[in-house]
Residue, then its C-alpha position, 0 to 999 in steps of 0.5 A: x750174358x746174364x747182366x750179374x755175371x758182367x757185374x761179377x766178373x768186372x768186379x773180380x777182374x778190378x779186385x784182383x787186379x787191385x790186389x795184384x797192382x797193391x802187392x806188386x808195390x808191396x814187394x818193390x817198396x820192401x825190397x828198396x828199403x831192405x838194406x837200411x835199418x829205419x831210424x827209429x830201429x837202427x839202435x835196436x834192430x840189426x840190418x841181418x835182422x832187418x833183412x830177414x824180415x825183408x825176405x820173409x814179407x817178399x816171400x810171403x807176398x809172392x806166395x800169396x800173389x800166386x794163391x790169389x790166382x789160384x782162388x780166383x780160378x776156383x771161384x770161377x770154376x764153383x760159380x761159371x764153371x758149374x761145380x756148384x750145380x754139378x754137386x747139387x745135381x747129383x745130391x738131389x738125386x738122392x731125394x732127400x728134403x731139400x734142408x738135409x740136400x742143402x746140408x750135404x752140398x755145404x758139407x761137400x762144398x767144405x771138404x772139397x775146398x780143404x782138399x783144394x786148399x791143403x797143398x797150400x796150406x802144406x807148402x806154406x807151414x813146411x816151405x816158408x814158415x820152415x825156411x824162415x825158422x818159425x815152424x815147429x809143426x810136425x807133419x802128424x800134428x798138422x793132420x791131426x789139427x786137420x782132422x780135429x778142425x774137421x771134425x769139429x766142424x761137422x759136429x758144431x757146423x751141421x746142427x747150426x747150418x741145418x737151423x739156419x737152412x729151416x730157418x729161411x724155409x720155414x720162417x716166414x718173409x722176414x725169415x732174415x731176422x730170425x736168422x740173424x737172431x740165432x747167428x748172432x747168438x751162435x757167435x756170442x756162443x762160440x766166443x764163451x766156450x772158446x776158452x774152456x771147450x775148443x781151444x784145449x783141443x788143440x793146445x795145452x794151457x796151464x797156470x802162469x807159474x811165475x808169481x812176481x808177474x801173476x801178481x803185477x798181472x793181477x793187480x793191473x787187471x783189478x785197477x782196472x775192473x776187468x775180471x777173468x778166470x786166469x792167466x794162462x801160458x799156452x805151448x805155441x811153441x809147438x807150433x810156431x816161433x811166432x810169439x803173442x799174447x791175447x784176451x779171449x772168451x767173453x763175460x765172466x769167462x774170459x781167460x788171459x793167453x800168452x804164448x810161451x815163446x813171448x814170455x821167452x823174450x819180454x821180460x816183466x815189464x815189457x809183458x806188463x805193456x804188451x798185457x795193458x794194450x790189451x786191457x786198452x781194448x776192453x777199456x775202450x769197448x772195442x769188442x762190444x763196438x765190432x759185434x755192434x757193427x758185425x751185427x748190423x752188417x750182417x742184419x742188412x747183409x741177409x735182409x739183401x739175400x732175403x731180395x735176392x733169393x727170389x730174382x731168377x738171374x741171382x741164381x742163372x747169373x753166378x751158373x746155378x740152375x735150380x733155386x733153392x734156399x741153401x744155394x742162395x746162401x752158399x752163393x751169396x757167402x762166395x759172391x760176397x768178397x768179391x765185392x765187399x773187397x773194395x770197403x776193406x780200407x775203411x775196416x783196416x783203418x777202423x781196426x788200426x784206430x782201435x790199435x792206437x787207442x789200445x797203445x794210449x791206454x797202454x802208455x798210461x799204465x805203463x812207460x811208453x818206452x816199455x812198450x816200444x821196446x817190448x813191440x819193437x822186441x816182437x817185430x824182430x822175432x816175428x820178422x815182422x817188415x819194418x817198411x810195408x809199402x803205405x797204400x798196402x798197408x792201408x788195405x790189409x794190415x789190421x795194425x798200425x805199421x811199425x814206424x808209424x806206431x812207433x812214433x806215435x807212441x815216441x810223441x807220448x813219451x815227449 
């Protein structure tokens, strides 16, 4: 057996088996405290409302140990299984040039994993979000927001991919830097036109109506030298009872989002320190420090696939036969979780840095105790877990958990 398949194999075995093992401790710590109210919240939250939020996160654990399973055994089936090799076999029958091959297997490669995916995605919106309350998706909106993503994807992916795919052909030895070069552009691209192009395709935006708040808005985001261009309401409602609020595009073309469902729930001030939270973020540069350390990672990661394509067993080793560029990359994008799973704690625990930092920025601009109780508002309309088991946290939650980002900003507030 080639020595990268033992590699691949005791890596997935040990991941999933991690993530199983964090999971399972997830569900029986939730499920323990579900019946006591935290401390901190008993004041604010119900224990009805406590325990919806119990079963939600149990719910969607389950799901997502059962999925997990699922994913593995179609990685294993891409990759040792020779999917991958039976797709490329039969497109090079064809006779195309091997960077339009190459974009054909990616292309199927892509829809066949939606069609493996869309059962989940179904059960997921019209099973779990539904029995909770929170899905306001109807069955046509979700495939025609199916079909609007594939689509955009053919239209914005095939070009991009097939410059990619030239790129490591033509481009020499060091075929890597140019190909970071036009992936970061690519992606500093997407991120400017986000707003204005991409997103209205896929829900309605218009002018915050409210006057009093536009201004209070206005005038925290001028004390603070962030410039966009406008404050918009968007109707997540038509999708889901999850409420959120977020900054997005980039330079001068940023625009200011909330979902309309939160302004149902927060009142003025309260959007006004969820709103400084997120100007927390541009204060502090977190952007610009993520794309930094996106790009470096992504540099070092294909100047390591520019070594790789070239060793014989990289290809035998994960069941493909013929080497090709195109393959290489679309190997190296499935192998690469596998092992990059294990340093996700320390992403996680950078991210939740960012977050803490955003809520001290935020408690300078408006009353801490706004902000808890704007936040603690969100956490019982999303039934968000008022208990996530702490080593579980520490791997996948982006955000700092509710006690502990609570009493952080408790100890500001004195």
């Amino acid at each position: 057996m080639n020595e990268l398949t033992v590699v691949f194999l005791l890596f997935l075995i040990l991941g999933t088996g991690l993530q199983i093992w964090l999971s399972q401790r997830h569900k029986a710590y939730v499920y323990k405290h579900q019946n006591v109210v935290p401390d901190a919240f008993a004041e604010k939250i119900s224990l009805e409302e406590h325990q919806k939020a119990a079963t939600y996160t149990l719910a969607k654990t389950n799901f997502s140990q059962k999925m997990l399973v699922i994913e593995v055994l179609v990685l294993l089936l891409w990759t040792l299984g020779g999917m991958l090799d039976i797709v490329d076999q039969a497109l090079r029958h064809f006779e195309w040039s091997e960077l339009w091959t190459g974009v054909a297997v990616f292309v199927s490669f892509g829809l066949l994993s939606s069609l493996i995916d869309l059962p989940s995605d179904i059960y997921g919106t019209f099973r779990i979000e539904a029995q909770f309350g929170f899905n306001r998706t109807s069955p046509g909106l979700f495939f025609t927001d199916l079909l609007k993503g594939l689509m955009l994807g053919l239209v914005i992916g095939v070009p991009f991919l097939a410059l990619i795919l030239w790129l490591m052909a033509y481009a020499g030895e060091f075929w890597w830097v140019s190909v970071w070069a036009v992936w970061i552009s690519f992606s500093l691209l997407m991120l400017w036109l986000y707003p204005t192009v991409i997103a209205p395709l896929f829900n309605k935006f218009k002018p915050l109506e409210n006057d009093e708040l536009k201004g209070r808005i206005e005038d925290l985001l001028k004390r603070n030298g962030f410039s966009s261009q406008g404050i918009f309401v968007m109707d997540g409602s038509k999708r889901t009872g999850h409420g959120n609020a977020y900054f997005t595009g980039l330079g001068r073309n940023k625009q200011i989002v909330f979902f309309d469902t939160l302004l149902n729930t927060l009142n003025a001030d309260e959007v006004i320190a969820v709103l400084a939270h997120e100007v927390g973020h541009f204060k502090r540069k977190h952007l610009q420090k993520r794309l930094v350390l996106m790009s470096i990672l992504s540099l070092a990661g294909l100047a390591f696939l520019g070594w790789l394509m070239q060793q014989d067993w990289f290809y035998t080793g994960l069941g493909v036969s013929t080497h090709s560029t195109y393959m290489a990359l679309l190997l190296f994008s499935l192998a690469l979780p596998v092992f990059s799973f294990f340093l996700q704690p320390i992403m996680a625990w950078l991210s939740r840095k960012h977050e803490f930092e955003a809520d001290d920025f935020a408690a300078g601009q408006a009353h801490p105790l706004t902000l808890i109780q704007a936040l603690v508002k969100l956490y019982r309309d999303n039934a968000s877990t008022l208990t996530p088991e702490p080593l579980y946290s520490a791997f996948y939650d982006s955000h700092p958990p509710a006690p502990v980002r609570i009493a952080h900003l408790s100890r500001i507030n004195g």
